[in-house]
Every structure is written in structure tokens, then in C-alpha cells.
C-alpha positions as CSV (number, residue, x, y, z in Angstrom):
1,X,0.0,0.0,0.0
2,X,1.5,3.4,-1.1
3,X,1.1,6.3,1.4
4,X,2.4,9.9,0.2
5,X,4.4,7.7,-2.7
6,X,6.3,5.7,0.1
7,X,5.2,1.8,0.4
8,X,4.0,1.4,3.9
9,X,5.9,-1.9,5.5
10,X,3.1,-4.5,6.1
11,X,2.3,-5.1,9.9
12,X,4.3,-8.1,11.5
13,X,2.4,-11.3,11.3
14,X,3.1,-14.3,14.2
15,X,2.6,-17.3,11.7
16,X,2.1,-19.8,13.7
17,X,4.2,-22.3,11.6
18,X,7.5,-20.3,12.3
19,X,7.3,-20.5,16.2
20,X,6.5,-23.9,15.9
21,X,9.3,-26.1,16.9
22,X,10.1,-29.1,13.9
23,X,8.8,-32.6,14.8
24,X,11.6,-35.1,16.3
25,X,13.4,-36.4,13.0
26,X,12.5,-40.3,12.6
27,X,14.8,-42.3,10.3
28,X,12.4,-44.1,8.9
29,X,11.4,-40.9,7.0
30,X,14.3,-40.8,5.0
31,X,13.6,-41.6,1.4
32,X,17.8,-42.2,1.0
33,X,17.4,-45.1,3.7
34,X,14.6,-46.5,1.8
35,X,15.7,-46.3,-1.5
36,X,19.3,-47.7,0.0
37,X,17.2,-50.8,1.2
38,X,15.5,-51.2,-2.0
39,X,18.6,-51.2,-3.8
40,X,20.0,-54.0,-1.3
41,X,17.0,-56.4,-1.8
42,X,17.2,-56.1,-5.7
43,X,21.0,-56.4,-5.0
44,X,20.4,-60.1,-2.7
45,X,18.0,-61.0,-5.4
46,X,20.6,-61.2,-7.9
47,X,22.9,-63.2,-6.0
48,X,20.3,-65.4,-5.6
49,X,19.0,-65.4,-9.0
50,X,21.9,-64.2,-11.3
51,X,22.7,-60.8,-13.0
52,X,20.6,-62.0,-15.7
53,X,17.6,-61.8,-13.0
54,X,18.3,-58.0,-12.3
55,X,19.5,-56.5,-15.7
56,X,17.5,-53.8,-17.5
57,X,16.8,-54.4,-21.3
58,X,18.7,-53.7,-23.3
59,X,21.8,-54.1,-21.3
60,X,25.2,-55.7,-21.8
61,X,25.6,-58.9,-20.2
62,X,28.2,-58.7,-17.6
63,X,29.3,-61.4,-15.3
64,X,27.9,-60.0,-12.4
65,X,28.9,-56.5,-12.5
66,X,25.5,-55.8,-12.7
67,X,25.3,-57.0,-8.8
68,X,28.1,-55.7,-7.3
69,X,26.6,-51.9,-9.0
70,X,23.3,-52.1,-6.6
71,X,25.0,-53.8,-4.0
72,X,27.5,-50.5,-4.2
73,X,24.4,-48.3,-5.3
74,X,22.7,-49.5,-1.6
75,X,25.7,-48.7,0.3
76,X,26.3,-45.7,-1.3
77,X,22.4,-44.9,-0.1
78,X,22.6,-45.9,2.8
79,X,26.0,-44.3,3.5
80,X,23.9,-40.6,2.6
81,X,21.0,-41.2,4.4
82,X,22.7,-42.0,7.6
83,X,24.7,-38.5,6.9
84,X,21.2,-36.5,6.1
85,X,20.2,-38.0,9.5
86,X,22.9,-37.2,11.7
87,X,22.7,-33.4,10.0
88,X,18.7,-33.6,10.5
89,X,19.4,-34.3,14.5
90,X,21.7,-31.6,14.9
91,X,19.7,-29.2,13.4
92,X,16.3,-30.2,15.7
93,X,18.8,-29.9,19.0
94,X,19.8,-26.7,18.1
95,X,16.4,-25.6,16.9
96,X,15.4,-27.1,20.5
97,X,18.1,-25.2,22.1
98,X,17.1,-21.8,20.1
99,X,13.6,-22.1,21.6
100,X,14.6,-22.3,25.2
């Protein structure tokens, strides 16, 4: 709103979302943990079954390179979403310690 060609500065609004303190991280709700699993299971599945079991169309057939790429992929998940965790709990304690 313009007053006398200045713009007036809007009153201060209390959202209630900003004073609210962030819910207690859970691992569980980390999509890098789930996605790292996921990989691991398709991983297992081809060392049960065989790369052949696993491999996308279209795909060179490797001896079991294939395998050893989710089986790294899952780690590599895992690995990150244990990382995005640890960083996720620091920042709630020091949101928690902020508040008080």
C-alpha cells in the first residue's frame, strides 16, 4: 500500500508455523534409507538369482557386474541417508536449544 508515494511496511504477522518447533526427526522418514534398502533387496535377489535376474533391457551382459553396482548403489544410499540424518538431529537440537 503506497502512502504519500512511500510503500508502507506491512504489519508483522506471528505465523504460527514459524514458532513452531520441527517434529523429532525419525529415520524411517528418509527416502535415502529406503531407496538404500531397496537397492540391497534387488541387490540379494541377484545373488540369488543371477545378474541375468536384475538386468535392465537392453543391457550388456556382464558377469555379475551388474550386482556388485546395486550392491555398491545400496551402500552408497545408505551411507547418505545415515549423513542426512545425523545433520537432521543436529539441526532439531539446536532448533530445541534456540527455543529455550
Amino acid at each position: 500500500m503506497e502512502v504519500f508515494g512511500r510503500l508502507e511496511e506491512p504489519p508483522e504477522v506471528q505465523s504460527a508455523l514459524v514458532s513452531k518447533l520441527p517434529s523429532n526427526p525419525a529415520w524411517w522418514k528418509n527416502t535415502y534409507f529406503w531407496i538404500g534398502g531397496l537397492l540391497f533387496i534387488v541387490a540379494i535377489w541377484g545373488l540369488v538369482r543371477g545378474p541375468a535376474a536384475i538386468r535392465d533391457p537392453g543391457q550388456k551382459r556382464e558377469d555379475g557386474l551388474v550386482v556388485w553396482l546395486y550392491l555398491a548403489g545400496s551402500v552408497i544410499m545408505l551411507v547418505n541417508g545415515w549423513l542426512s540424518h545425523r545433520q537432521t538431529m543436529q539441526h532439531f537440537a539446536e532448533a530445541q536449544e534456540s527455543e529455550q
